[in-house]
C-alpha positions, 0 to 999 in steps of 0.5 A: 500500500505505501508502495502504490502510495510512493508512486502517485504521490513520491516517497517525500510526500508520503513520508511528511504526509503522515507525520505526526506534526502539522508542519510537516504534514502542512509542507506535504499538503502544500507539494500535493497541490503543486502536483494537482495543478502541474496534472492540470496543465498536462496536455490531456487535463490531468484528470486520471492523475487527479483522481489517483491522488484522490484514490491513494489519499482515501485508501492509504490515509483516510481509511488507515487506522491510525490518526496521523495518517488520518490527520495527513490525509484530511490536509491531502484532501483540503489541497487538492480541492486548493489545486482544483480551483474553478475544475472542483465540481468534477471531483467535489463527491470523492472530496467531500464524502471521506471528510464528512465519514471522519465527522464520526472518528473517536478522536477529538483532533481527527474531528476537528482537522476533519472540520477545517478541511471541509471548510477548506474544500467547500470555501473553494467550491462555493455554489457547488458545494450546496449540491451536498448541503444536506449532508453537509447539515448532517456533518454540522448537527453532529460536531455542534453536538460534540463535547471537544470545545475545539471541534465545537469553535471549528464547527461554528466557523465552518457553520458561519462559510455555510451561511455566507454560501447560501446566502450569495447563491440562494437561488440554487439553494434546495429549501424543499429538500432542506427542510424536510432534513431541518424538521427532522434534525428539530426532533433532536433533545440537544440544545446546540443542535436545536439552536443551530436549526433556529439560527439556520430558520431565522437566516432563510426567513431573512433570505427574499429569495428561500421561500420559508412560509410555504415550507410552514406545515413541515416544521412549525410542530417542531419549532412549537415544541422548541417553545418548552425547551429548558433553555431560555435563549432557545425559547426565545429564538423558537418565539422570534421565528414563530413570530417572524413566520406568522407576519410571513403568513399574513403579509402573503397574497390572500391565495397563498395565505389561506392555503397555507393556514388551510395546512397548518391550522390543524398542526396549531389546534394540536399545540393548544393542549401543550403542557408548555404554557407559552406554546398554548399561548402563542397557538391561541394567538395563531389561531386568533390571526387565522380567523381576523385574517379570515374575517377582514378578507370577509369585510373588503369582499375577497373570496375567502375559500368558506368551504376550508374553513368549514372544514377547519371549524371543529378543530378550531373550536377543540383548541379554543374550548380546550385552553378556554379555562387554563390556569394561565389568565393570559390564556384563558383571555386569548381563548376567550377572544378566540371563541368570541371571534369564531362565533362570529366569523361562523355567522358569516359564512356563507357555506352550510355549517357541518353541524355534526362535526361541530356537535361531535366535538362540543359534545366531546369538550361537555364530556371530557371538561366540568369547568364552568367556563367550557360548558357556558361556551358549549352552551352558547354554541349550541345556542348560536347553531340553533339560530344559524341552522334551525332545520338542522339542530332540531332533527330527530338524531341532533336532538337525541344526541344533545338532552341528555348532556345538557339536562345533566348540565342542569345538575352544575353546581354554578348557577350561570352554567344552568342558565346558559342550559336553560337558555338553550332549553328555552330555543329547542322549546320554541323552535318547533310547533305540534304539526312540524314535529316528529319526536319518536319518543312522545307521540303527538307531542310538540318539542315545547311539552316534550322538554317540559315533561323531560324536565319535569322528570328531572325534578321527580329525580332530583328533589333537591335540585327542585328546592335549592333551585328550582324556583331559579330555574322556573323563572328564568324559563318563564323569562324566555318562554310563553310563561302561560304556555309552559304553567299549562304544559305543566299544569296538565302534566301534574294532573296526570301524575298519578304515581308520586303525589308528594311530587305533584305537590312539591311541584304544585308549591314551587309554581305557585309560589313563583306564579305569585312573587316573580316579575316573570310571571306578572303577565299570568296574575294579570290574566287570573285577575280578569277571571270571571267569577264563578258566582255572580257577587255585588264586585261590579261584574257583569252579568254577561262573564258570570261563572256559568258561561265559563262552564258552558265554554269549557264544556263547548271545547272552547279555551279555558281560562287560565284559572280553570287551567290551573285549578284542578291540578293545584288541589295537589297541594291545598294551600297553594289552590287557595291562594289561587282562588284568593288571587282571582278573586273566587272568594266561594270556592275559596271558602269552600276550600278552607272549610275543607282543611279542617279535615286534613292532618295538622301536619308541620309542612301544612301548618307551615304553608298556611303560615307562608300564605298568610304572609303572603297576603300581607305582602304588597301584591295582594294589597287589592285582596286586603283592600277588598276587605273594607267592603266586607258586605259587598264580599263575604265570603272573603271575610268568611274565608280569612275568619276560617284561616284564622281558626285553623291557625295555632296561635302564633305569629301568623295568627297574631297577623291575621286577627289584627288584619281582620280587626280591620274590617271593622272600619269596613263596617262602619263605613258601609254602615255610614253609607246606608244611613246617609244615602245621599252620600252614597253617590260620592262614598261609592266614587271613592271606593271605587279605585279599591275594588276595580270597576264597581256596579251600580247593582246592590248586593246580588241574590243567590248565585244561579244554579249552574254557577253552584253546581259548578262550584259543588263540581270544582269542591268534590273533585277537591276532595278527590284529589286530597283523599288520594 
């Protein structure tokens, strides 16, 4: 081998070349490229000669095993490429593949001397050398990994002749293929490698001529996860490149933007459930100028491409809804303005919505999260598709999928994630009427009653939702909803309730309670004051609206008033039915009632609602009951009722009210006393009476009710007693 050695290269060259002095081994480099350029100028080029250098320099010096020899022939190398000059490109594989194969040598200097050769060979080869820059890349990741501090200082002068080259001859430089290695090599946990593939992302996004953007979906995941890195310089290079590469995205032609965020949108959704803070943050904030470049495209009338981003919708919501509740307050905001912007934008588009999509992955975040904030912006998705596609939300397999987790919502301790339910409970109710609906599990019921008995069945599980707040619940529906229509839907369910009467009264007190306090349901006790009464008294009604016309019209299958509506299923609970008839002023029936209680058990709970009742009457909405008082001959069976109320109450405190209350209608009977002694007088007391009791009639008191109107006050009392005795 030394002799085929001594015969290309002559006995002093090889004698010097593996010496284990660099100045030897330097002088024996500088004859080599003597002789590569005396073979130049040979008559026939030279080439045969040239590449038998090559041969014996990598069999008899690269390949040896011994490190001088190694050493001489990386020098050998680094000359002939000298002596090529501008013939380089021939010969620039044999040159470069044995440099870069003693990048991996056990011995420090080897690597390093391996390093200036490279640098040598490619200084000389310029553009050419970009031909072999991915192996060239591969070469700089190992050595920056090395633990040699003079490897790593050669390695970064021949990391800085790399740039400098693809820099001056960017346009022969092969980003694509460039980039595929650069995603690879950002996999790498090393902290000098992570660093030289941001410097080398941050010099092409530099470069005018390397398009980096378009390159985005092949490593933006990597430079996120860089995001988590331990070491702050690589963080904050990773965030400057991120930042860099969206104003990239956002300054492109409004063509090339979409199709790039169409790529990569999903690759930022993913980043969004990051453990590493900043890395959520910065997706959020990707995703925010996604849907603002999206929006403003919209407002100037650009064709925006509505059918990609239906494709992206649900992904976009999974990230938003994922951070929408981070620990992070920065976070949650971004989110917070995100989903805002998504809803917007999602009210805008022209294309059909993919409501399922959006559905599967609303139902999947109800599912999977129990904070307050993700199930209030479930919910007010759901309340936005309900309105941009009706049709759609309200067939039968939408439906189906969505009750049960949102009646299980209503069980969220939070009091703002159950209105927002509620809220969403109030749109399906209205959303359809009986003759449009087609629900396979309650027969020819509309999606109004069908919720109502679902959520009626939820009471009848959860008692103590129904105490603690179902009175919130009732007037936040009555809020929203036809209030008359859902007491009546609830009315007819509870006088069908045959299997739980505790229930139906517990469910019987709740309403009537709400029906008689809250300003949602001011409406309904309008409506009972206008209720004819069912016996024709000295309060000024008409002789037309009497009682038994009533009858007659229920019995015709004409509407009910919303008292008889009410009434029947109200004797579920005795209390709450007499405050009805107190209320609607059928003071008859209501002393039938009372007279009624004496047989009943004098239990704690009913002695207790008898308190509250008279509480209530004390209260400022039943001051025109208390006012009527004061015509104790024009309403006796007022009188007569209050009187039995107070002899079935112990003597407490309710008692005490109730008897200094009645002691007042003593003062009605002087008055009425006065008015008969002084007829003249009539006229005028009749006038000031008058704003007490509503429209007053110049009739005196009325005989005897007529026979229809007692039977059906005898009709309305037994079935009171029915219904009690059950």
């Amino acid at each position: 081998m030394a002799a085929e050695a001594s015969e290309v290269l002559g006995d002093h060259i090889v004698k010097l070349l593996g010496d284990k002095l660099y100045d030897k081994r330097k002088s024996a480099a500088l004859e080599i490229e003597k002789k590569v350029r005396q073979a130049l100028l040979s008559p026939g080029g030279g080439m045969g000669q040239v590449q038998k250098i090559l041969d014996s320099l990598r069999r008899d010096y690269i390949e040896s095993p011994q490190a001088s020899q190694k050493k001489g022939g990386l020098i050998g190398l680094a000359s002939v490429a000298i002596g090529l000059e501008g013939d380089i490109r021939k010969f620039l594989p044999q040159l470069v593949t044995p440099v870069l194969e003693l990048f991996d040598d056990l011995d420090a200097r080897v690597r390093y001397y391996a390093c200036e050769a490279l640098f040598n060979i490619s200084k000389v080869a310029g553009e050419a050398v970009l031909e072999h820059f991915n192996d060239l890349f591969n070469g700089l990741c190992k050595l920056f990994a090395d633990v040699d501090t003079d490897v790593k200082n050669g390695v970064q002068v021949l990391d800085r002749l790399m740039k400098d080259i693809v820099t001056q001859w960017a346009s022969s430089f092969k980003a694509a293929d460039f980039v595929n290695l650069l995603a690879e090599r950002m996999k790498a946990k090393n902290p000098f490698i992570r660093q030289l593939v941001l410097a080398w992302i941050s010099l092409l996004l530099k470069d005018m001529v390397v398009d980096m953007v378009r390159y985005l979906p092949q490593y933006l995941q990597g430079l996120f996860s860089m995001l988590g890195d331990q070491s702050r310089d690589i963080r904050h290079n990773a965030d400057a490149c991120l930042n860099d590469l969206l104003k990239g995205v956002t300054s492109s032609s409004d063509e090339k933007a979409m199709e790039i965020i169409s790529e990569t949108a999903g690759i930022v959704v993913s980043c969004c459930s990051q453990t590493d803070a900043c890395a959520r943050l910065t997706a959020l904030c990707w995703l925010h100028e996604y849907v603002h470049l999206k929006m403003s495209l919209d407002k100037k009338g650009i064709e925006s491409s509505d059918g990609r981003w239906v494709e992206m919708l649900p992904d976009l919501l999974g990230g938003t809804l994922h951070c929408i509740d981070d620990k992070e307050e920065e976070i949650a905001r971004m989110a917070i303005e995100m989903n805002n912007g998504l809803l917007e934008m999602v009210q805008r588009l022209q294309s059909a919505i993919p409501v399922d999509k959006l559905v599967d992955q609303l139902l999947q975040s109800m599912h999977s999260r129990e904070s307050m904030v993700v199930r209030i912006a479930c919910l007010q998705w759901i309340c936005m598709l309900l309105v941009q596609n009706r049709e759609k939300m309200l067939g039968r397999y939408t439906l189906d999928r969505l009750f049960d987790p949102i009646f299980e919502t209503l069980l969220h301790e939070d009091d703002e994630v159950v209105a927002a339910a509620l809220n969403v409970l109030a749109q399906i109710m209205e959303g359809r009427k009986a003759e449009e609906d087609d629900m396979p599990d309650r027969e020819g019921q509309d999606l109004f009653t069908s919720v109502a008995n679902r959520l009626l069945d939820l009471f009848r599980r959860e008692r103590r939702m129904l105490e603690i707040k179902g009175r919130l619940m009732i007037r936040h529906l009555c809020g929203h909803l036809d209030a008359r229509r859902l007491y009546v839907t609830v009315a007819r369910a509870i006088q069908h309730e045959t299997n739980d009467l505790e229930f139906a009264q517990q469910l019987v007190q709740t309403f009537s309670w709400i029906l008689f306090t809250a300003t949602e349901t001011k409406s309904l006790r309008e409506e009972l004051l206008r209720t004819a009464p069912l016996v024709e008294g000295s309060g000024g009604v008409s002789s037309g609206a009497g009682g038994g016309q009533e009858a007659a019209a229920a019995a015709e299958g004409a509407p009910r008033s919303l008292f008889l509506e009410l009434l029947e299923p109200w004797f579920h609970n005795p209390v709450s039915a007499l405050a009805l008839c107190l209320w609607a002023q059928q003071y008859e029936l209501a002393t039938g009632l009372t007279a009624r209680f004496a047989a009943f058990e004098p239990t704690l709970d009913l002695l207790k609602q008898l308190d509250q009742l008279v509480h209530l009457l004390e209260s400022p909405i039943f001051s025109r009951l208390r006012l009527r008082l004061l015509e104790p001959h024009q309403h006796p069976a007022l009188l007569k009722c209050l009187l039995g109320l107070a002899m079935l109450l112990p003597q407490a405190r309710a008692f005490n009210i109730l008897r200094e209350r009645i002691h007042v209608v003593q003062s009605g009977l002087l008055l009425e006393a006065q008015h008969t002694e002084a007829p003249r007088a009539g006229a005028a007391d009749s006038h000031m009476l008058s704003w007490v009791v509503g429209k007053s009639s110049s009739k005196g008191p009325s005989g005897p009710a007529n026979m229809s109107d007692t039977d059906l006050i005898g009709a309305l009392l037994q079935r009171f007693d029915e219904v009690t005795a059950a």
